[in-house]
C-alpha positions in Angstrom: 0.9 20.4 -90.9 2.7 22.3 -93.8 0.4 24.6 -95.8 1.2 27.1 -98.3 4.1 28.7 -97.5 5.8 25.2 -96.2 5.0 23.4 -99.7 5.8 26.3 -102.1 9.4 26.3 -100.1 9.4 22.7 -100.7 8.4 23.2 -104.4 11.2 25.9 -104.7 13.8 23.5 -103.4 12.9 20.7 -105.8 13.1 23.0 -108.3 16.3 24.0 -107.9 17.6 20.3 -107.1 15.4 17.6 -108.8 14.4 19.2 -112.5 16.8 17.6 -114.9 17.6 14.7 -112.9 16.7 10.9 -113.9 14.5 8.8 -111.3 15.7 5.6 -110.8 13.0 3.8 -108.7 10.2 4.9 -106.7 9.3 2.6 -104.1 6.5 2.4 -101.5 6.7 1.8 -98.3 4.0 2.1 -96.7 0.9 0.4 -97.7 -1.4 3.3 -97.5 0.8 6.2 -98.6 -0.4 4.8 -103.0 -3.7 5.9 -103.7 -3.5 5.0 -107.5 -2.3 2.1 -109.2 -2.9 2.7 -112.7 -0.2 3.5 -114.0 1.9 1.9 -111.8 5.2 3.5 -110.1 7.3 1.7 -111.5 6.1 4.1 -114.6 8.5 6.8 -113.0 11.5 4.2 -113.7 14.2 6.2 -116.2 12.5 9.4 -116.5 13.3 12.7 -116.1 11.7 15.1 -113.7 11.0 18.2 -115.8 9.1 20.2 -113.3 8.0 20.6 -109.8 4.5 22.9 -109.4 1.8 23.3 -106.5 -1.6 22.9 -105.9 -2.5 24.2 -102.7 -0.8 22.0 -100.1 -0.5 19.7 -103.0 2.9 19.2 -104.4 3.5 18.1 -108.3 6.7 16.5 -109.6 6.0 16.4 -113.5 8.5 13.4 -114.9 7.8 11.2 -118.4 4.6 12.8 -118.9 3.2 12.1 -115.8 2.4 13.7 -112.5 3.6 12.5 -109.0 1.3 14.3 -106.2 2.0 14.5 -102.7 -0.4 15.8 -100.3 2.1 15.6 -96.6 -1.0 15.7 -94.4 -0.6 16.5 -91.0 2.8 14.5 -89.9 4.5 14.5 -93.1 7.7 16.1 -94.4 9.7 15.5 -97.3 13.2 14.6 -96.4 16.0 15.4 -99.3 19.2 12.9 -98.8 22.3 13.7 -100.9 23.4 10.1 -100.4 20.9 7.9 -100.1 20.9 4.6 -97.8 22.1 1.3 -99.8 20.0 -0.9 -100.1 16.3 -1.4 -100.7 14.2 0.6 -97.8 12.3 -2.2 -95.5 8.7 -2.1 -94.8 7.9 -1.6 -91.2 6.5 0.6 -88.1 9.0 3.5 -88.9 7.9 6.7 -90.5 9.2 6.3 -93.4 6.3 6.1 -95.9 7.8 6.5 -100.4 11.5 6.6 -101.4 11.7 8.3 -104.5 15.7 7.5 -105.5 17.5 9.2 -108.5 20.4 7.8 -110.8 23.2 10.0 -109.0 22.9 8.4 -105.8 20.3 11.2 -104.1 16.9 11.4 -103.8 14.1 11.8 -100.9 12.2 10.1 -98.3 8.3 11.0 -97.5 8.3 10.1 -94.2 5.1 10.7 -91.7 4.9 10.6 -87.8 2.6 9.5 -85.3 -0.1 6.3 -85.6 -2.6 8.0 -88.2 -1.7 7.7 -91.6 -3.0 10.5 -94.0 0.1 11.0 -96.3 -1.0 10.7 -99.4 0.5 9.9 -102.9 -1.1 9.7 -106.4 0.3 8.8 -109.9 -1.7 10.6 -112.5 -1.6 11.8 -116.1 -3.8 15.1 -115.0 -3.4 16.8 -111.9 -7.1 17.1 -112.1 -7.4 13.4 -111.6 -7.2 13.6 -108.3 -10.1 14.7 -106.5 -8.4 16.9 -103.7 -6.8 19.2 -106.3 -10.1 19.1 -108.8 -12.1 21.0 -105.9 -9.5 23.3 -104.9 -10.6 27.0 -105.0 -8.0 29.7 -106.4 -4.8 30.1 -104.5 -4.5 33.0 -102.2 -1.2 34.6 -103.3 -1.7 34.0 -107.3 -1.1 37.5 -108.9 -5.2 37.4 -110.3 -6.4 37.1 -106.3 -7.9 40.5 -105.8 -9.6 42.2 -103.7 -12.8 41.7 -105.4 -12.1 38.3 -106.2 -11.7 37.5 -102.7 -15.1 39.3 -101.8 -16.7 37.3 -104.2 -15.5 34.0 -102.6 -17.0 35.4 -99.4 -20.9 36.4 -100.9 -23.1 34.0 -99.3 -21.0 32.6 -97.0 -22.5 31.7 -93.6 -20.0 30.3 -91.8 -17.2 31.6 -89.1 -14.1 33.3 -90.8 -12.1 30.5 -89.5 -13.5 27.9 -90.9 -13.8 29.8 -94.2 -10.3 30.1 -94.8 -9.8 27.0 -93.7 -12.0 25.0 -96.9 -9.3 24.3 -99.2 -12.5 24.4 -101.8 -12.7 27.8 -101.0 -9.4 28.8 -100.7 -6.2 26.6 -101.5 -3.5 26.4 -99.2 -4.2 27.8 -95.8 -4.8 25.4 -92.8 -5.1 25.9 -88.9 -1.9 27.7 -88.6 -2.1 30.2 -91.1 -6.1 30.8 -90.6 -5.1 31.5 -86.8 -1.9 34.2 -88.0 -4.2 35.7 -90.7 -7.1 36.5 -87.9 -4.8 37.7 -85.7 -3.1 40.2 -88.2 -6.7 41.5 -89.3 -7.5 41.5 -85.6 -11.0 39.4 -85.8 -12.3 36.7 -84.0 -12.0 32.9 -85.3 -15.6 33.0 -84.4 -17.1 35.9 -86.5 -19.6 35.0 -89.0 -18.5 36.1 -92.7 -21.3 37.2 -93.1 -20.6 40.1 -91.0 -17.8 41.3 -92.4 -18.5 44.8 -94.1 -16.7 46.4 -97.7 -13.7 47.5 -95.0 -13.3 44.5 -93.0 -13.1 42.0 -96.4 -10.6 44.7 -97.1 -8.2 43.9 -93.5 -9.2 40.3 -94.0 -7.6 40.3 -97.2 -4.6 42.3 -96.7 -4.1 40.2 -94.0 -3.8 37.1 -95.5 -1.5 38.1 -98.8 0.8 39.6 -96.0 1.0 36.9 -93.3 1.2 34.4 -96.4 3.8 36.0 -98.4 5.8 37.0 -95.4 5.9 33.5 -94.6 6.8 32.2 -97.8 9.6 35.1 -98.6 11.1 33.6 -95.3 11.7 30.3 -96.2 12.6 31.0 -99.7 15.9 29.8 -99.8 16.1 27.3 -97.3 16.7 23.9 -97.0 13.8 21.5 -97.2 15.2 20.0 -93.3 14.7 23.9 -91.9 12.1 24.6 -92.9 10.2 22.9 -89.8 11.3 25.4 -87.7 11.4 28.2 -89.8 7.6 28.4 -89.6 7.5 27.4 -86.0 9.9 30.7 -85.2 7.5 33.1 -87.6 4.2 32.5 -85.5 3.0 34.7 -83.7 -0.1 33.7 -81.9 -0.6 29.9 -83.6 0.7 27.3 -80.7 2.3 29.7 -78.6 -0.9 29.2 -75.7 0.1 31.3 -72.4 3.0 32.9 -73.7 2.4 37.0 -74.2 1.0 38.7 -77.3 3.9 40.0 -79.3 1.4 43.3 -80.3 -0.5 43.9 -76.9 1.4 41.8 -74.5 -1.7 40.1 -73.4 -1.6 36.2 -72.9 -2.2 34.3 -75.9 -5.3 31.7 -75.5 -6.3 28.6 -77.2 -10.0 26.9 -78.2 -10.0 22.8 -78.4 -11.7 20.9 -80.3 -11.6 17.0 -81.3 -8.9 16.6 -82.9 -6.9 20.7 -83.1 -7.5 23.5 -81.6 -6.6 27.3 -82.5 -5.1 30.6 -80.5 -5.8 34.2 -80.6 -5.3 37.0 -78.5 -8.3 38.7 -77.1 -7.3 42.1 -76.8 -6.0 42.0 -80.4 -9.1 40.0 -81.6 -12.1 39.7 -79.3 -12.3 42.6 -77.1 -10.4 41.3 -74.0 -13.3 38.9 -74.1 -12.2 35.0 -73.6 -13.6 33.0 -75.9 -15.6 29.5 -74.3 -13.4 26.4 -74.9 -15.8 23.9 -76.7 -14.7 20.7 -75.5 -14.5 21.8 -71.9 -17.9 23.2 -72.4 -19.5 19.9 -73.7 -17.9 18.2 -70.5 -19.5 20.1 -68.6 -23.1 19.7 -69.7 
């Protein structure tokens, strides 16, 4: 799933090559990629894309006084084409899901793998229209994140860390990925209560997360949007790398399932050589 650092890379390459260029259509492809019809895409026809922000893991392409957000979900990517196909795109099984197609012949594709469709497109004159950037909490690398501010985020919470940094209405941007390279730099378990964490660990926790995010982000500034894929797949240190060695300690990296994901630590790093009990397997067993 691209989180933070994926979608401001994304955002820094539209900026760079779509500001100042004139949409010619936008077309839909898929069915259920439009989640607003009022106003209509065909809105976007002749206008000029005048900025490209983020919201979380929300992109926003500001053009003709309106506001195209993309939330890319868990399987989708934006895919820039310098010479797009002729013809209209064709409805069908494939992945591709929105062309968005400019007057010079370029444009991009929104495309999304696998059976479950959760790419998501609104047409809006307010960002804050749509609901999944209205509850969004402040964004983790913005220059008024402090310390403190971060602290105060975390008074009262009773859940574990890893779900905490995972609630985009607490904090914007950082999914399973991240959350899993963010413990492992601050050397916590996925499993400890926030409640728990003292004055010094919100400290690590928080130095933890500016770092492994902007890290991640200063590597893929420059980049293409089509390397960026593996760009974050390379920079992980602990998140989907299950049995291979712990680039700090050398011990082997192990993973937790759920339903649906499942996350990876290192216990020597993070949970005192202690293995942490594998949910789903444990439910099985009962």
């Amino acid at each position: 799933m691209p989180e933070l650092p994926e979608v401001e890379a994304l955002r820094e390459f539209l900026d760079e090559n779509l500001v100042g260029k004139e949409i010619a259509r936008a077309l839909p492809v898929a069915i259920s990629v439009l989640k607003t019809y009022d106003p209509p895409l065909s809105a976007l026809d002749g206008t000029a894309v005048t900025a490209v922000g983020r919201h979380g893991k929300f992109l926003d392409i500001e053009a003709g006084g309106l506001h195209l957000l993309v939330h890319l979900a868990r399987a989708g990517w934006l895919q820039w084409r310098d010479v797009l196909p002729s013809g209209p795109p064709r409805p069908g099984k494939g992945p591709l899901a929105l062309r968005v197609a400019l007057t010079g012949g370029d444009g991009f594709d929104l495309t999304e793998a696998g059976t479950t469709k959760r790419l998501a497109v609104h047409l809006v004159h307010d960002p804050a229209d749509v609901p999944g950037v209205a509850r969004l909490g402040p964004d983790p690398l913005a220059p008024g994140f402090d310390r403190d501010a971060f602290a105060a985020l975390l008074a009262g919470e009773r859940r574990q860390i890893k779900g905490a940094l995972r609630d985009q209405s607490l904090i914007a941007g950082i999914g399973n990925a991240y959350s899993d390279e963010i413990l492992h730099a601050a050397r916590m378990s996925p499993f400890k209560p926030v409640r728990n964490l003292d004055d010094d660990g919100i400290t690590t926790l928080y130095a933890a997360m500016r770092t492994t995010l902007g890290e991640a982000v200063e590597r893929s500034h420059g980049l293409a949007a089509g390397r960026l894929k593996a760009e974050k797949k390379s920079g992980l240190r602990v998140h989907g790398r299950t049995g291979e060695p712990c680039p700090v300690c050398g011990d082997t990296i192990r993973d937790v399932s759920f339903s649906d994901s499942s996350l990876q630590y290192c216990p020597t790093c993070q949970t005192g050589g202690k293995p942490l009990a594998d949910r789903r397997l444990s439910r099985l067993l009962k």
